[in-house]
N, C-alpha and C positions, 0 to 999 in steps of 0.2 A: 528558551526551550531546552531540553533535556534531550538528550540520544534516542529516547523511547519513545517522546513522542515524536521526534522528528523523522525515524524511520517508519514510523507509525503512518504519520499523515503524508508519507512519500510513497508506501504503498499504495495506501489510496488515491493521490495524485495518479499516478504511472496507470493505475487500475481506470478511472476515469479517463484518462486518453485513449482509451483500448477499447473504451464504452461498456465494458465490463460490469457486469454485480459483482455482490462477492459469492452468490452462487456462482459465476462466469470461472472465477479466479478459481474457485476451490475442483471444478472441475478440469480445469487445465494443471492442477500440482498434487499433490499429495496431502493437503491437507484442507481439515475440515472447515465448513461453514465459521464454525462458533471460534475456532480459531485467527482464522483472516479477523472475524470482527473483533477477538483482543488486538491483534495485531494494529488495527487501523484504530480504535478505544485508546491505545500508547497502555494497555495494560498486560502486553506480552513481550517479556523478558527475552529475546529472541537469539537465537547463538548465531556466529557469525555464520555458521553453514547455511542455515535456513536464511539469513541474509543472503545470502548468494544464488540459495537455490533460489527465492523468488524473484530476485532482480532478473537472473536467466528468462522464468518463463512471465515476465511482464517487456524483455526484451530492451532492458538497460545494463549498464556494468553496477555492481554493486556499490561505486562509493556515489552513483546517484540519488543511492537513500540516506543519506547522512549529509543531504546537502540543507541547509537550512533555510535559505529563500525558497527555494520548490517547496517547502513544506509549508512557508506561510502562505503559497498560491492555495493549499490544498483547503486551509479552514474556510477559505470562501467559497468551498465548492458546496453543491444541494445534499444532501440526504441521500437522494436518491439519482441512480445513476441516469435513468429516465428522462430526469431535466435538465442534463447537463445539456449545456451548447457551447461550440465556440466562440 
């Protein structure tokens, strides 16, 4: 896996423990719908600030999205936030 997506699919992870959509997320931060879903796609280039900013308000330290086993818990998660279960 690559950086991008692994920050990628660690937002989404963090975000699914929170039970979260990614409308959920984009109203707790600063940024848009269409953005989170690059971000969680591994199709957004992300600078380390906005790294930081969303580790903050998903309430981990930032090098928890660069972690690369969290991120392969994250491909097995649903689609949608709705079905997730413990």
């Amino acid at each position: 896996m690559d950086l991008l997506e692994i920050v990628g699919l660690n937002v989404k992870y963090y975000r699914y423990l929170k039970h979260w959509t990614q409308e959920d997320l984009s109203d707790n931060c600063d940024f848009k719908i269409s953005y989170i879903s690059l971000i969680e796609r591994c199709e957004a280039n992300m600078t380390l600030k906005n790294i930081e900013y969303l580790a903050k308000i998903l309430g981990v330290s930032p090098d928890k999205l660069l972690v690369e086993e969290t991120a392969a818990k994250a491909k097995k998660l649903p689609n949608r936030v709705d079905l997730f279960t413990n």
